[in-house]
C-alpha positions as CSV (number, residue, x, y, z in Angstrom):
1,X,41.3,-31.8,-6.3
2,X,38.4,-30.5,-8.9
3,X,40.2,-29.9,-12.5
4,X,36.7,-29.5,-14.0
5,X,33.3,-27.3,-13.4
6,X,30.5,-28.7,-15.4
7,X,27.2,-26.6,-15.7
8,X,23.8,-28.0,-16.7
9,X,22.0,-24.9,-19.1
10,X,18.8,-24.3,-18.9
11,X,17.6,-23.1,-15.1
12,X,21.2,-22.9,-14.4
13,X,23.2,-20.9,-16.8
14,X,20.2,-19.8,-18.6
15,X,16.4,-19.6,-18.7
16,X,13.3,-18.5,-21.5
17,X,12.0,-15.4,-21.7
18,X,9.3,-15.1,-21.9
19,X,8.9,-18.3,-20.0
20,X,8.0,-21.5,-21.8
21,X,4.5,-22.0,-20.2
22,X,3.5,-18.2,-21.6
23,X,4.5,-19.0,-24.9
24,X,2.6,-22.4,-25.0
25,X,-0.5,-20.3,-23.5
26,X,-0.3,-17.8,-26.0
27,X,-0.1,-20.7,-28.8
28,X,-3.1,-22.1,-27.3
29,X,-5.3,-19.0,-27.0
30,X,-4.5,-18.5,-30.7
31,X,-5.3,-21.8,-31.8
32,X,-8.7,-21.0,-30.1
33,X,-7.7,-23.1,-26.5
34,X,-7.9,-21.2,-23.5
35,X,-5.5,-22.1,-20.5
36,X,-3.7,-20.4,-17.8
37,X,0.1,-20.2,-17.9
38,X,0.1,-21.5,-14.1
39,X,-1.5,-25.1,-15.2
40,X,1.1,-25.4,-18.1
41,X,3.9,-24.3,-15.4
42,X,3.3,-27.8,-13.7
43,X,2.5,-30.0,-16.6
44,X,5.9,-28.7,-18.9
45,X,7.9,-31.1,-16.3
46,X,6.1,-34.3,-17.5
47,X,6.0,-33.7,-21.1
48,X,9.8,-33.0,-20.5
49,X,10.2,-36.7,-19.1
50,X,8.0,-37.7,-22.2
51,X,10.6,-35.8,-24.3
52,X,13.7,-37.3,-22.6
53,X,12.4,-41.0,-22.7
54,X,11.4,-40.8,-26.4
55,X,14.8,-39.5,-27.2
56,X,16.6,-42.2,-25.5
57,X,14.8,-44.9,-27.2
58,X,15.5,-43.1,-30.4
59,X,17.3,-39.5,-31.1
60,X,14.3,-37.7,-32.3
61,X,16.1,-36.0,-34.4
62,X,17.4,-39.1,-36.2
63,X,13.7,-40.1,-37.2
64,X,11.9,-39.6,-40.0
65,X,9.3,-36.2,-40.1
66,X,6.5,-38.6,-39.9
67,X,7.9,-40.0,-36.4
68,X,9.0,-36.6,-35.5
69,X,5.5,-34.9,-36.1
70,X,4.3,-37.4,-33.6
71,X,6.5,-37.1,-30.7
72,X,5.6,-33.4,-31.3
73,X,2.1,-34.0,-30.9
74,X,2.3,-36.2,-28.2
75,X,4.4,-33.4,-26.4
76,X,2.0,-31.2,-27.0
77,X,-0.8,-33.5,-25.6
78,X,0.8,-34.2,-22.6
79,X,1.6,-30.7,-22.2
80,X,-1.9,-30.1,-22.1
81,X,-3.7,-33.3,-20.8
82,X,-1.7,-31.8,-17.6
83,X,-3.4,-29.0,-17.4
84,X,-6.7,-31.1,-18.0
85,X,-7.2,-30.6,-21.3
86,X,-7.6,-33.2,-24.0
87,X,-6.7,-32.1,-27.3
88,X,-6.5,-34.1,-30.9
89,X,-2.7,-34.9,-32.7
90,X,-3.2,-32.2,-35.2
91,X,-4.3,-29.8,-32.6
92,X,-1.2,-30.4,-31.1
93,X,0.5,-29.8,-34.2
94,X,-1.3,-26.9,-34.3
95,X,0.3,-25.5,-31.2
96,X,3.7,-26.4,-31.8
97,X,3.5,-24.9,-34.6
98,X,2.7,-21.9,-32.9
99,X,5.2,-21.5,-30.6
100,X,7.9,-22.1,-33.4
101,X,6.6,-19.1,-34.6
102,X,6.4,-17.2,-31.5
103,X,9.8,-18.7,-30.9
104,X,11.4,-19.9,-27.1
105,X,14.6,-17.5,-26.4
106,X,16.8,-18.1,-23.9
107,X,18.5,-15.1,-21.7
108,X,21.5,-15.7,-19.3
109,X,20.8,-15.3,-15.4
110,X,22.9,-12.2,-13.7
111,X,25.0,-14.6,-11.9
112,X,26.2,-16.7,-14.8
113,X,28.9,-14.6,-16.7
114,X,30.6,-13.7,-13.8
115,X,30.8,-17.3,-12.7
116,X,32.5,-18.1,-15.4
117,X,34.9,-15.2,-15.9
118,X,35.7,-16.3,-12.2
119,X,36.1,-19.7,-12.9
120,X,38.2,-18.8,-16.4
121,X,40.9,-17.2,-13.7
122,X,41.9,-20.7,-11.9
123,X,43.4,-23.6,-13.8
124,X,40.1,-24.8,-14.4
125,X,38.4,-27.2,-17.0
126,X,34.8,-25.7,-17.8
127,X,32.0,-27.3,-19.6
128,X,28.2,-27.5,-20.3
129,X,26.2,-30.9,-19.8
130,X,22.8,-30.0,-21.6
131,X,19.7,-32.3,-22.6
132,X,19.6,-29.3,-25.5
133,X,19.9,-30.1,-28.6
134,X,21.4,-28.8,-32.1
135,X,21.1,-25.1,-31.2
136,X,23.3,-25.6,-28.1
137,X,26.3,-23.9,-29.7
138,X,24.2,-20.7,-31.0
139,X,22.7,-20.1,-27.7
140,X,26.1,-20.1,-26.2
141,X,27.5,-18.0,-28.7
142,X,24.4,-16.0,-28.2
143,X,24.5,-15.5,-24.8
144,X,28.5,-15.0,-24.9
145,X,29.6,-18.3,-22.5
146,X,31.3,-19.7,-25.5
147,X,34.4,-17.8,-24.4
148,X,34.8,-19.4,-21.1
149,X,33.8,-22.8,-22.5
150,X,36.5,-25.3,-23.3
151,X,33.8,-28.0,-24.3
152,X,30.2,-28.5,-24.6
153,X,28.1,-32.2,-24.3
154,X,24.6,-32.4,-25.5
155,X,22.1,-35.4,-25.6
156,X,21.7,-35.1,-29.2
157,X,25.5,-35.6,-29.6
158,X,26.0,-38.6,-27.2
159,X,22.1,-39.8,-28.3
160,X,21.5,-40.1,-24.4
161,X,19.9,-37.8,-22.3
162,X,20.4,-37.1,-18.3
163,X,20.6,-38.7,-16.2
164,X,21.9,-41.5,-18.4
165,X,25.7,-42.2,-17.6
166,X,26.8,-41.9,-20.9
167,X,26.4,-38.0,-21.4
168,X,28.3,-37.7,-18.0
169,X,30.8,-39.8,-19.5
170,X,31.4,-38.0,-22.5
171,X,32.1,-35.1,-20.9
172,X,34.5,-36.6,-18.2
173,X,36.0,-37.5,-21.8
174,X,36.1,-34.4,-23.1
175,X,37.4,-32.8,-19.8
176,X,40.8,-35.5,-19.6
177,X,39.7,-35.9,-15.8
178,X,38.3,-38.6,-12.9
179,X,34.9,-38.8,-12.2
180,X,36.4,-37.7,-8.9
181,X,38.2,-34.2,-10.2
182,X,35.2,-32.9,-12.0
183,X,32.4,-31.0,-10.2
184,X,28.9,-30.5,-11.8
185,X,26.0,-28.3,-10.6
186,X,22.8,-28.0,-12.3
187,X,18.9,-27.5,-11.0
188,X,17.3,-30.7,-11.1
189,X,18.4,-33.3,-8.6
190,X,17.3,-36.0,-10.8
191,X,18.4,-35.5,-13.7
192,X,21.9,-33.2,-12.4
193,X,22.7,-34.3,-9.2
194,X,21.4,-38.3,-9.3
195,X,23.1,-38.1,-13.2
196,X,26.7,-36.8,-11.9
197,X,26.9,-38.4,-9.2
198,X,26.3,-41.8,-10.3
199,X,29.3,-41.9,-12.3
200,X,31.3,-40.7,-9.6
201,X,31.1,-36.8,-10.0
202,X,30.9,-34.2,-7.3
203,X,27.5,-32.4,-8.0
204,X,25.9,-29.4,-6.1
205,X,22.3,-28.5,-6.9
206,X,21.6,-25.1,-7.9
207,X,18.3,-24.2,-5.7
208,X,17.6,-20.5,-6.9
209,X,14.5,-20.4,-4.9
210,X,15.8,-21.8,-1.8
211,X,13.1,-24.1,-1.6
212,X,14.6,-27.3,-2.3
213,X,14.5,-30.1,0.1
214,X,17.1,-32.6,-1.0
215,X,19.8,-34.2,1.0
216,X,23.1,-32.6,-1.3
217,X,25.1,-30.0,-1.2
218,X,23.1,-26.9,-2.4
219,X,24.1,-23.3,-3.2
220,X,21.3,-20.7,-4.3
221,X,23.4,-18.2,-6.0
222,X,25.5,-19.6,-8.7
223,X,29.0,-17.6,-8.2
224,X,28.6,-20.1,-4.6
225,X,30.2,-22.7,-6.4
226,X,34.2,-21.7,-5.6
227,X,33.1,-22.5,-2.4
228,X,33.0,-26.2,-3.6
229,X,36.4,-26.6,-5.6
């Protein structure tokens, strides 16, 4: 029996708008580089995985500005050297700087409130799993899920990202359940499904674009997910 619903955040409760790779490109083009928001669309992912790996070697945010300035510029590379361009650290800096400025805001999809008002009627446990960090609780309160949230887990918290069991863990923690009674659903099967389920949870994969080709159960509207409890 599932005494817990988990949700991953961004792609899944929540997404940027505008979207990330337009706020890098606009960055870029004002820091004099020009590159097409389609090119930074498929290099974000890796410089993510750059992210995620630094972090779990060291919480960035536990490390000095000096060592923070670099993992920012390497980001920022990466981000680029995907889209074939090669730029210099203080470029990068540069850019990031940039889309501070600009800023990265996140906007709840249709089909998440109503989830979770439907979810807040059953005896339910509900939290957020989310590889954000220290503004996790203001974008909740922002986008108004902190209502229907009984606890949140973030990899700056638990100093692991996902998939890593430990964040998983936490949560289970934080929920009182099994690995068995808690269900979480998120859209990367890596990270969400692989990450859930190898610590025992039930995990659906949230495939908004219907394209997804994985072997696990798979809903492409998020208020789908009663039909898994």
């Amino acid at each position: 029996m599932i005494k817990a619903v988990c949700f991953d955040l961004h792609e899944t409760l929540a997404h940027y708008d505008p979207p990330r790779e337009e706020v890098h490109v606009r960055a870029c083009h004002e820091t004099g580089i020009q590159v097409e928001s389609d090119a930074l669309r498929q290099s974000l992912p890796a410089a993510d995985a750059l992210w995620r790996e630094e972090n779990s070697f060291h919480p960035i945010d536990k490390r000095s500005l000096e060592e923070k300035m670099a993992v920012y510029a390497r980001y920022e590379t990466e981000v680029l050297k995907g889209a074939g361009i090669e730029i210099s650290s203080d470029t990068a800096l540069k850019i990031i700087s940039k889309v501070g400025e600009i800023g990265l805001r996140f906007k709840a999809y249709d089909d998440s409130l109503p989830t979770l008002e439907l979810l807040k009627q059953r005896p339910l446990v509900l939290g957020l799993i989310s590889n954000v960090g220290h503004e996790l609780t203001s974008i909740c309160d922002d986008l108004g899920f902190t209502p229907y949230l009984d606890f949140k887990v973030s990899s700056l918290e638990v100093g692991c990202d996902k998939p890593h069991p430990g964040i998983f863990l936490a949560a289970l923690s934080r929920a009182g359940v099994k690995p068995q009674e808690a269900l979480y659903t998120g859209d990367q099967y890596d990270l969400d499904v692989v990450g859930a389920q190898g610590v025992g949870m039930k995990a659906v994969l949230l495939d908004r674009r219907n394209c997804a080709l994985y072997n696990c159960p798979r809903i492409c509207h998020l208020t789908e997910i009663v039909d898994y409890l």
